[in-house]
N, C-alpha and C positions, 0 to 999 in steps of 0.2 A: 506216714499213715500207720496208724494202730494196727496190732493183732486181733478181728475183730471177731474171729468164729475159729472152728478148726479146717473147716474149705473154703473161706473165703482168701480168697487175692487180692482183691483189688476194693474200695469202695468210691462213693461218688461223695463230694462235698455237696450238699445241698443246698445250706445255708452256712455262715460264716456269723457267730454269734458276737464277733469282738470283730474292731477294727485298726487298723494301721496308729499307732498312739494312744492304746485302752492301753489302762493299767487291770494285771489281773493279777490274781491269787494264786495258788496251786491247788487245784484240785476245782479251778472253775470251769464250768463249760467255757468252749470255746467254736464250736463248731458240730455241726449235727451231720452227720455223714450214712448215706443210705447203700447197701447193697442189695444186693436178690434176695437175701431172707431177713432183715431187719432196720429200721431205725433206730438210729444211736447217736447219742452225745460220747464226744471225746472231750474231757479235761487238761486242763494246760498241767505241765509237770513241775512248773516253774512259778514265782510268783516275781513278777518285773513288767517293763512293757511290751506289746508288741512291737518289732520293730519294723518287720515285713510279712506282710500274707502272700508266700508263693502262689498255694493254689485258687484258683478260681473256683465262686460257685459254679456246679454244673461238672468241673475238669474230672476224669477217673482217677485216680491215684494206687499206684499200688501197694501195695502191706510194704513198709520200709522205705519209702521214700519222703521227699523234702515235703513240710505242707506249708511251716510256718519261720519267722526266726522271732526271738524273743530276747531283750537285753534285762540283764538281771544285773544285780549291783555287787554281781562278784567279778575277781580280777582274772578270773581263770574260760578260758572258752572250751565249754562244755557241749559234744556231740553224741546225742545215745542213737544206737543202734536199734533194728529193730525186735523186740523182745514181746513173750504175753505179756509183761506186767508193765511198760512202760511203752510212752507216746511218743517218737519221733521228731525230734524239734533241733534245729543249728542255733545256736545262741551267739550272739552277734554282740561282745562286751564292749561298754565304752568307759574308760576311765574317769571321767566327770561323773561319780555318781548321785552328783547335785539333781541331773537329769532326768534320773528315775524314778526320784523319792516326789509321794504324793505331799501336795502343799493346801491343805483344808482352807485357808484364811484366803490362795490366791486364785482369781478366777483364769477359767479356762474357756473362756466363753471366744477370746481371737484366737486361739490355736486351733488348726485347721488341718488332718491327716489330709496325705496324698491320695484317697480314694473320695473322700469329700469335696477335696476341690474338684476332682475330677469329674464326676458323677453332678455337683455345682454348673461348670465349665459346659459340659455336655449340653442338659437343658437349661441355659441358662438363668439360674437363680440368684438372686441376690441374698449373697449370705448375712447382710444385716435384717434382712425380714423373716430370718428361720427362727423361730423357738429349740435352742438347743434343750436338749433332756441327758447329755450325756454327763459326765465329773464334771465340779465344776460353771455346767450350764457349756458345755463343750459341744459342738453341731456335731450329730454322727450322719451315719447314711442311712438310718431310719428316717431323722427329722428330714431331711432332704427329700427323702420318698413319700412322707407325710405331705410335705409342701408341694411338691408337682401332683399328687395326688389330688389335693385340695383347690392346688389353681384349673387343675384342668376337667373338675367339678362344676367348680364355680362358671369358666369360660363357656361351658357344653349349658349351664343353667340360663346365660345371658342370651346365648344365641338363637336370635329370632328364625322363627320359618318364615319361607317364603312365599306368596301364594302366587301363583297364576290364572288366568282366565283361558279355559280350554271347551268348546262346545254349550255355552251359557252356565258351565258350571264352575263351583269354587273348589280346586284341587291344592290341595298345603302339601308343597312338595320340601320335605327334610333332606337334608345332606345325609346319605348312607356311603359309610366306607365299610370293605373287610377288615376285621378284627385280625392282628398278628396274635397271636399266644402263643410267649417260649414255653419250651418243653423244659417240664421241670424235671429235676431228680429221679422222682418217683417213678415219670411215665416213661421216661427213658431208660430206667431200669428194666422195667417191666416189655417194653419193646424190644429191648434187646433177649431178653428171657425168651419172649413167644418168638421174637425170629428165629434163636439159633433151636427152638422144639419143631419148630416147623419144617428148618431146613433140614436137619437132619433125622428126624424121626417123620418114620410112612405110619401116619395114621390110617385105620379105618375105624368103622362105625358100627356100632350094635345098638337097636331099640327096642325096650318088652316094656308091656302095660301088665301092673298090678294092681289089684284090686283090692284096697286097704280100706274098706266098710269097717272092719273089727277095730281095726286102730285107730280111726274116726272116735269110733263111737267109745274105745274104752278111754283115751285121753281123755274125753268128755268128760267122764265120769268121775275121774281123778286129779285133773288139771288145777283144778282149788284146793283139793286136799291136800297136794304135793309142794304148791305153794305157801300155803300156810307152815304146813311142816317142814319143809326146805329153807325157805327163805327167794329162789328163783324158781324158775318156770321149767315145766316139763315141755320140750319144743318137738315136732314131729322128729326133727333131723338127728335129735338124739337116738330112736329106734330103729332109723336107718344106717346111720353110723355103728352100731349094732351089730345087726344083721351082714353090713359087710366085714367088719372086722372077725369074724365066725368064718363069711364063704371064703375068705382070703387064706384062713388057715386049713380049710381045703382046698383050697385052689393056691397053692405058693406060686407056681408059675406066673399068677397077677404081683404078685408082690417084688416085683424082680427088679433090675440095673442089666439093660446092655453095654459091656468093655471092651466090647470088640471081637475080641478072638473067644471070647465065651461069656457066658450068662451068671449073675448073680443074683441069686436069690435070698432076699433079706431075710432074717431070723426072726429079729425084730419084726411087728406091727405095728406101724405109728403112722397112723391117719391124718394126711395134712387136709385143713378147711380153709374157706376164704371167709374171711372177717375184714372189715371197713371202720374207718370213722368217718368223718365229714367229706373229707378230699381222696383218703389213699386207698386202698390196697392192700390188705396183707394175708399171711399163708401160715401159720401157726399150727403146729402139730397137739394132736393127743395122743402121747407117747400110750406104749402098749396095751393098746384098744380093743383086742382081743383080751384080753383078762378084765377086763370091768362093765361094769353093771349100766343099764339105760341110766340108771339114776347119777354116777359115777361120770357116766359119758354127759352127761345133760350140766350137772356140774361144769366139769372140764370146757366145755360151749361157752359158759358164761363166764369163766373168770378170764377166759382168752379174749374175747369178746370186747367186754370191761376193757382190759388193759391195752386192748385196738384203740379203743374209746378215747382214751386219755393217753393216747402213745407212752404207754409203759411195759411193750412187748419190749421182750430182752431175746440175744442171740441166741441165749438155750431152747426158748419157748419156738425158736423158728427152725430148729435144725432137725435131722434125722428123719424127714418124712418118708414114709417107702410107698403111701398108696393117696390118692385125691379123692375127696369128696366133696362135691360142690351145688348149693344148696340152692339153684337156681329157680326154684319155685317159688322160692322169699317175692323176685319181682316178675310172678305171672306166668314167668314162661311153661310154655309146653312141651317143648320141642326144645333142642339144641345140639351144636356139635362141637362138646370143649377142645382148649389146644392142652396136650399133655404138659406135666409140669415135670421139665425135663431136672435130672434124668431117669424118674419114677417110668414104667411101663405104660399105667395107666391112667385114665380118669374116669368118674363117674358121678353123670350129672342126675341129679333130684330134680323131676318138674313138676309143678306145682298140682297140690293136689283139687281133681278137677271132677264135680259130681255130676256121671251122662249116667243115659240108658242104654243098659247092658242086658242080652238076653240070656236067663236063666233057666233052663228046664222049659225052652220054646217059650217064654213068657219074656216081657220085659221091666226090669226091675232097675231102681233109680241108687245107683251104686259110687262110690267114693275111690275115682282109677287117679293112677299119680304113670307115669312114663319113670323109666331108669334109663338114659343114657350114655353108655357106654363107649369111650374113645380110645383106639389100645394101638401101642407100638407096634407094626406088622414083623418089626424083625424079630421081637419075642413069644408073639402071641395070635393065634390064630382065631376062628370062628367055632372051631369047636369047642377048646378051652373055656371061649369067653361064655359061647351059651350056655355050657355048664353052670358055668359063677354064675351067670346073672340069673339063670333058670332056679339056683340056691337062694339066691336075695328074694328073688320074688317068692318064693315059696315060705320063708320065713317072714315075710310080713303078712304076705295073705293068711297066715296062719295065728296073728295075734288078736287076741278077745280079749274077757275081763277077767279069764284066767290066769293068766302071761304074765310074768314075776317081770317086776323092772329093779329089787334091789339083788 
């Protein structure tokens, strides 16, 4: 397993991009490996075949141990160690190097790796009816998973319901089973994250509503002209991200690491957010957030964003966070109680902004309240502290109009 971060130890194989008898290149992917701050491809270091896939998808692996082995058409057997610059791999040489070399003219359509037959064997498929796609016209464990896929499509299309006669009426009663779904990569990372934030960090909780009328209404004013001029969007989350990277550097005590026998207070401000694509998850930082502009911050939003999008965050883009900011207003919510993102102190949830009647000067007026959220390590961090900070956040938003510089 690669050197994939400067803290990380260990990662997850996720997926396995080559199989037991691919021919690869150096410098091909070969596997996409997830840990607690990123998705990544590791490259083969070698160009030959595979010979064996140690690890499994799913298996943890730690920085420097065995993943793969790879016969290459040299006489010499070559084991690297684990280093930044280089991948982990036992090279398993065999002297027939007739073996290794690719043959364009011959097909590969009956050779059959030991994970194919396997994976064949298990739900039994016949491997004359697979359309292979691999070299050759070779079966991999895609087309194989294509094919049960597809039959067991087909089979759920054929199967009739059944009816019965219950009380003079016609009831169609369908076969319902529970659904198994293995735990992927991804969710089992992220399970493991929030158990060990849970087990060992004593949360408590802080809630204040602020009254963001001004910043309603000056975004309104300026959301097309910044896009036009920008090229992306001015988002709420970028003036709250703001706002907190400011109380944070009056308040360092939030921005801290418990070590145990004393506290560390980060220098640094690098605001970690939650960004999604389709399926995942991810935490991606905007490194020192306290020195940069709404417009700066609303930038840095969307190019992490983007590259969530198309999984092309890199381990830079996920490391160094010291404070959370979590945008949970995107779906609805109101209310909530985030799990810290250990080993940061705290969190701080954004909920959605929600227009009630608020009374103003004994009168009641139709006003734009959003809730901040607050989740904070009790070994660090107290009630007074925190209402401090958050009584700073809120005061700096209630106080934005159409005067309020965003560059």
């Amino acid at each position: 397993m690669p050197k994939l971060g400067e803290s990380v130890t260990e990662g997850t194989i996720s997926t396995w991009l080559i199989e037991e008898g691919d021919v690869v290149n150096k410098y091909d992917p070969i596997a996409e490996v997830m840990t607690d701050k990123v998705n990544a491809e590791i490259p083969s270091s070698f160009s030959g075949t595979i010979n064996e896939l140690v690890a499994k998808e799913g298996d943890v692996i730690k920085v420097g141990e065995l993943i793969c082995y790879v016969e290459t058409a040299n006489d010499s057997l070559i084991s690297l160690e684990n280093n930044s610059n280089q991948y982990v791999e036992s090279i398993d040489v065999s002297n027939d190097h007739d073996e290794s070399k690719i043959s364009d003219s011959k097909s590969m359509r009956s050779r059959y790796s030991p994970a194919v037959l396997h994976l064949a064997h298990e739900h039994n498929v016949p491997l004359n009816e697979v359309a292979g796609t691999g070299l050759g016209g070779r079966i991999t464990r895609k087309d194989i998973k294509k094919y049960i896929k597809t039959s067991q499509s087909t089979k759920s299309d054929q199967t009739p319901s059944s009816k019965q006669q219950t009380n003079n009426q016609n009831i169609e009663v369908t076969n319902i089973e529970d659904v198994s779904i293995p735990v992927s990569a991804v969710r089992k990372t992220i399970a493991d994250h929030m158990v060990k934030a849970k087990r060992e960090i004593p949360h408590a909780w802080m809630t204040v509503e602020a009254d963001v009328t001004g910043l309603v209404r000056y975004r309104e004013q300026i959301k097309d002209s910044f896009r036009k001029s920008e090229g992306y969007g001015l988002t709420y989350f970028a003036f709250f991200i703001h706002a907190v990277a400011r109380a944070l550097k009056e308040f360092p005590q939030l921005n801290s690491v418990w070590a145990g026998d004393h506290i560390i207070q980060k220098k640094e401000v690098n605001i970690s957010i939650a960004v999604a694509n389709e399926n995942e998850l991810f935490v991606p930082v905007i490194k020192h957030a306290d020195e940069k502009s709404v417009q700066k911050i609303a930038k840095d939003i969307m190019i992490l964003a983007t590259k969530a999008r198309s999984n092309k965050l890199t381990v830079d883009d996920m490391q160094g966070g010291t404070f959370t900011v979590n945008n949970t207003g995107t779906f609805g919510s109101v209310s909530s109680m985030g799990i810290i993102n250990y080993p940061q102190a705290a969190i701080l949830q954004v909920e959605s902004i929600v227009k009630r009647p608020v009374i103003i000067q004994d009168m009641f007026a139709a006003r734009d309240m959003v809730n901040l959220s607050l989740s904070l390590d009790h070994r660090i961090l107290d009630g007074l502290i925190c209402g401090r900070f958050l009584a700073y956040v809120k005061e700096m938003m209630e106080n934005i109009d159409e005067n309020s510089k965003i560059i």
